[in-house]
N, C-alpha and C positions, 0 to 999 in steps of 0.2 A: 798813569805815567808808566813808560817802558820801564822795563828791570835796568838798562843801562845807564839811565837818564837818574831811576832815582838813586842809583849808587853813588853818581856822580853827586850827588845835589846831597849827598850825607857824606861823603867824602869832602867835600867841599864845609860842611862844618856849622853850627849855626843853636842856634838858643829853642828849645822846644820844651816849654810847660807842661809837664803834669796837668791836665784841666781838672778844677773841682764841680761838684754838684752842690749844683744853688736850689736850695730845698724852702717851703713855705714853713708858717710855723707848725701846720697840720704834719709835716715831714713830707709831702708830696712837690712835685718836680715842679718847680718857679720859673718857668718857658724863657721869662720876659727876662729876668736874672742869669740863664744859663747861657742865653747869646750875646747879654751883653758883655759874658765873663770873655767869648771867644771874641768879639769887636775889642776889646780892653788890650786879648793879647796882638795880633793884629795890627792894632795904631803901635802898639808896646816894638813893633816890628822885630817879633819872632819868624823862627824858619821854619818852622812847622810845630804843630800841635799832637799831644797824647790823650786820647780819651779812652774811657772806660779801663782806667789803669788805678791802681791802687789809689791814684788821692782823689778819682772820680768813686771808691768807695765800690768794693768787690761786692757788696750784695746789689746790686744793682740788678745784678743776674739771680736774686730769687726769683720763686714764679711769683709769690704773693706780691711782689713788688714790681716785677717785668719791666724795668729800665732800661735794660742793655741798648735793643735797639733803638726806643726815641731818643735817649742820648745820644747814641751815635749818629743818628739820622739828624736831628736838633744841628748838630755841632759841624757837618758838612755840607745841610744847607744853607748855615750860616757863612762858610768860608769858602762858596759855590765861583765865588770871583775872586779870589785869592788862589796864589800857585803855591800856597806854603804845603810843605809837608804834612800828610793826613796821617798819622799812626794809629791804630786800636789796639786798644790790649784785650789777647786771649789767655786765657787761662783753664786748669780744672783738666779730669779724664779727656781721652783721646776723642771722645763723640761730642763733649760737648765743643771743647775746642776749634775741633773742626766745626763745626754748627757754626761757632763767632767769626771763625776763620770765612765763613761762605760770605756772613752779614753782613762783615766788612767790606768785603771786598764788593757783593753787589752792591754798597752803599758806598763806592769812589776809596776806600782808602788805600793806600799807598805800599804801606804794609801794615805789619801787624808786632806788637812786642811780645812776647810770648816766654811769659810766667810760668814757670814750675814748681811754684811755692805748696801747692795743696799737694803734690806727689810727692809727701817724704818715705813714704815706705820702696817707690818705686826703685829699682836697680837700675845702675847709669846705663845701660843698656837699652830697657824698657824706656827711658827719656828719650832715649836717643832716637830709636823707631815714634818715639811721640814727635818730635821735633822734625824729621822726614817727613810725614805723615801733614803738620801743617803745612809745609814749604812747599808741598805739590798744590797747595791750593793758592798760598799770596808769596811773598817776600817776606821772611823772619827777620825780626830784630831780634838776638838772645837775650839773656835778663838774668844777672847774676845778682839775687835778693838778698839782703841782710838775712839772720836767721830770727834778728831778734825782733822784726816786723813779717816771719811768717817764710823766710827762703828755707835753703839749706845750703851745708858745704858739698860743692861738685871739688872733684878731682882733676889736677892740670889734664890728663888723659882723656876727660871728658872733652874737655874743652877742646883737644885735638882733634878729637875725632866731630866734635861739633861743627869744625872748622871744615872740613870735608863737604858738606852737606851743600850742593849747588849754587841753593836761593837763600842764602844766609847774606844778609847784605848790615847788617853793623853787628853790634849788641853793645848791652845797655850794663856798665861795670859798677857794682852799686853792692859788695856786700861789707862795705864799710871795715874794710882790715885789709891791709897794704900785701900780706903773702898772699892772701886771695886775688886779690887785685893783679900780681906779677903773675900768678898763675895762669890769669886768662891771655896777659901783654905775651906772656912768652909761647905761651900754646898757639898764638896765634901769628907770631913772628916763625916759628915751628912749622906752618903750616903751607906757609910760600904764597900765601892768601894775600893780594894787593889790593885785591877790591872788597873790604872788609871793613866800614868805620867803627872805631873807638868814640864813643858817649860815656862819661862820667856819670852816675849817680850816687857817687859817694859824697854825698851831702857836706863829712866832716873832712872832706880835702879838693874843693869843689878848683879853685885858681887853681893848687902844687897840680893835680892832673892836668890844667891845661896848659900849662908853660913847661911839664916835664919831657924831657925827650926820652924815652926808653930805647937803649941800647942793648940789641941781643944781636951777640958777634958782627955780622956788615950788616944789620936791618936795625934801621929806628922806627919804632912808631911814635906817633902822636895822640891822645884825645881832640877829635875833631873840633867837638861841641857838649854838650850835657843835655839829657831829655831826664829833669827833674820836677818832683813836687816844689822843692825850694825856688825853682823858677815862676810857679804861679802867681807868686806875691812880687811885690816890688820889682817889677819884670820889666822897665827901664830901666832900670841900675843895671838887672842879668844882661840887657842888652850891651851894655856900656862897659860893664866886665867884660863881658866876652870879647869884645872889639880890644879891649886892653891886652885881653892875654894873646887873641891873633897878633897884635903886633908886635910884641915881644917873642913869639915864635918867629914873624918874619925880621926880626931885625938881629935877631938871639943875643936882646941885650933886653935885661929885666930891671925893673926900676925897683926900687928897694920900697915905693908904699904900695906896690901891687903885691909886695909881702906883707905887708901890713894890714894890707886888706885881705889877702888870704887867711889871716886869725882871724882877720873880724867878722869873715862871713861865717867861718865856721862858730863862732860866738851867736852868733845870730840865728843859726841853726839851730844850736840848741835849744834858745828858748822856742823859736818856732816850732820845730818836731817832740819838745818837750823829754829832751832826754835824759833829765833827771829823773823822771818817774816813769823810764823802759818806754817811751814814747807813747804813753797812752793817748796822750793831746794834741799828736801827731796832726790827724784831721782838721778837728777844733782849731788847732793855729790858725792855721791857714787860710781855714773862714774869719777866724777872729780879724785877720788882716785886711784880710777883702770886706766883711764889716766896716770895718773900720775905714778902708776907700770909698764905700758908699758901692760897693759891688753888688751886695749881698745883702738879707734882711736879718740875716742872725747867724749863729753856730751850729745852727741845727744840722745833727747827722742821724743819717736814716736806724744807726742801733743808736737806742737810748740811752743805752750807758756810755756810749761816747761823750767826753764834753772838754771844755778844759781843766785843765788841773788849778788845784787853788795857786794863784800868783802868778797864774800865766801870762794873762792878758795884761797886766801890769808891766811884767819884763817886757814884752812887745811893745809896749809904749816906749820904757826906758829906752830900749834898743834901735828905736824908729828916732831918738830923739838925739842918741848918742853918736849913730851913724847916719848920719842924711844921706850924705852921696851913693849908700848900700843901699838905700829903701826908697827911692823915690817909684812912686805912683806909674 
């Protein structure tokens, strides 16, 4: 897809799943479970899909375990007849990056999301020459990470000069606290940047982002769409939200239970990312769910201390039982 085609097609806004990894109980890759997780999202009629990103589970890229590319390979010759958006997430120093940055790209994706979580030591500087450095190879989606699942705090200034960068074509707002969040909305209204989408991944404010109109002096922005984990599961309902919240943007009258449903999903969140106990079950949710749709064979995540937390899978029922209209399949 040209550069201008796909700016259009993320400007234009749309539901794009975090993909998980469907694992045997051996912990090795489940072929036949991992495409059917991307046909699920697909009928689910998502706009595009995220793979090898955090809830496809960052070691994927050990050597001992060398997933990176048949995940990725897996997951776009499965959506080989679909026009949906193909994202890969790159992460890690500048050589491996670029390395995921090549694999993607020879392997059809679209662009790439691109994680700065492992570089906490780096100076916003040194990001920033990291962040040049992928864009000459595909199209960057930015990725502003919680710290408490592995990001850090960048600086509005960062973000400015982010904004700079040619082939920046969205990024992805996700570190879960509202001045961080304004920091990137305004850095980026700052920048005179119109071909630029807004993606939510604030999980615990996933509606208020999409119905919010941010106003900086004559520029508004909007949240397009969201490219989340929390979209993996129940991803007819994300479909059916989203479509709610476009049309309260386009009518700019907001219905008082799309407020209602903005607590509940965030309520919902939490038992799924499990953020009662700093998100340890984060992953585990999320299979639990898809478990539980008949997706998946189990919970299993490739480190073994990952699992669910006591009373998780419980709350997920309660949750699945309390909100229907949020969870449908």
């Amino acid at each position: 897809m040209d550069v201008s085609k796909l700016r259009a097609r993320l400007l234009d806004g749309g539901v794009i799943p975090a993909h998980p990894l469907a694992l045997t109980s051996e912990r090795r890759l489940d072929e036949t479970a991992q495409r059917g997780l991307t046909d699920y999202y697909l009928s689910a009629g998502v706009h595009g899909i995220a793979v090898g990103v955090h809830t496809t589970q960052f070691a994927i890229r050990k050597p001992e375990i060398g997933l990176y590319e048949p995940v990725l390979a897996l997951a776009t010759d499965t959506m080989r007849s679909s026009d949906i958006l193909k994202i890969a997430g790159v992460c890690g120093p500048t050589s491996q990056a670029l390395a995921e940055a090549e694999t993607a790209k020879q392997l059809g994706y679209d662009s790439v999301l691109l994680s700065l979580g492992e570089l906490a030591a780096w100076t916003e500087s040194a990001l920033l020459e990291h962040c040049r450095a992928v864009a000459d190879v595909i199209p960057v989606i930015g990725f502003y990470l919680q710290p408490a699942v592995g990001g850090r705090v960048l600086s509005r200034g960062f973000w400015r000069m982010f904004f700079q960068i040619e082939n920046v074509v969205a990024v992805k707002v996700a570190p879960f606290n509202r001045y961080q969040t304004l920091d990137v909305i305004f850095a980026l209204a700052e920048s005179g940047r119109t071909d630029i989408a807004l993606y939510t991944g604030n999980d615990d404010a996933i509606i208020h982002d999409l119905i919010t109109p941010f106003v900086v002096g004559d520029v508004t922005l909007r949240f397009c769409g969201g490219l989340l984990g929390h979209w993996s599961v129940w991803t007819r309902s994300a479909v059916d939200v989203w479509k709610r919240c476009r049309a309260a943007v386009d009518t700019g009258v907001v219905d008082v239970s799309l407020l209602a449903d903005a607590a509940a999903v965030t309520e919902l969140n939490r038992m799924l990312f499990d953020a009662d106990n700093g998100f340890a079950g984060c992953i585990a949710g999320i299979h639990d769910v898809l478990m539980h749709q008949g997706l998946m064979a189990g919970t299993w995540c490739l480190d073994t201390a990952e699992g669910l937390s006591p009373g998780q899978a419980e709350a997920l029922r309660h949750a699945e039982t309390r909100y229907p209209h949020l969870t449908r399949f």
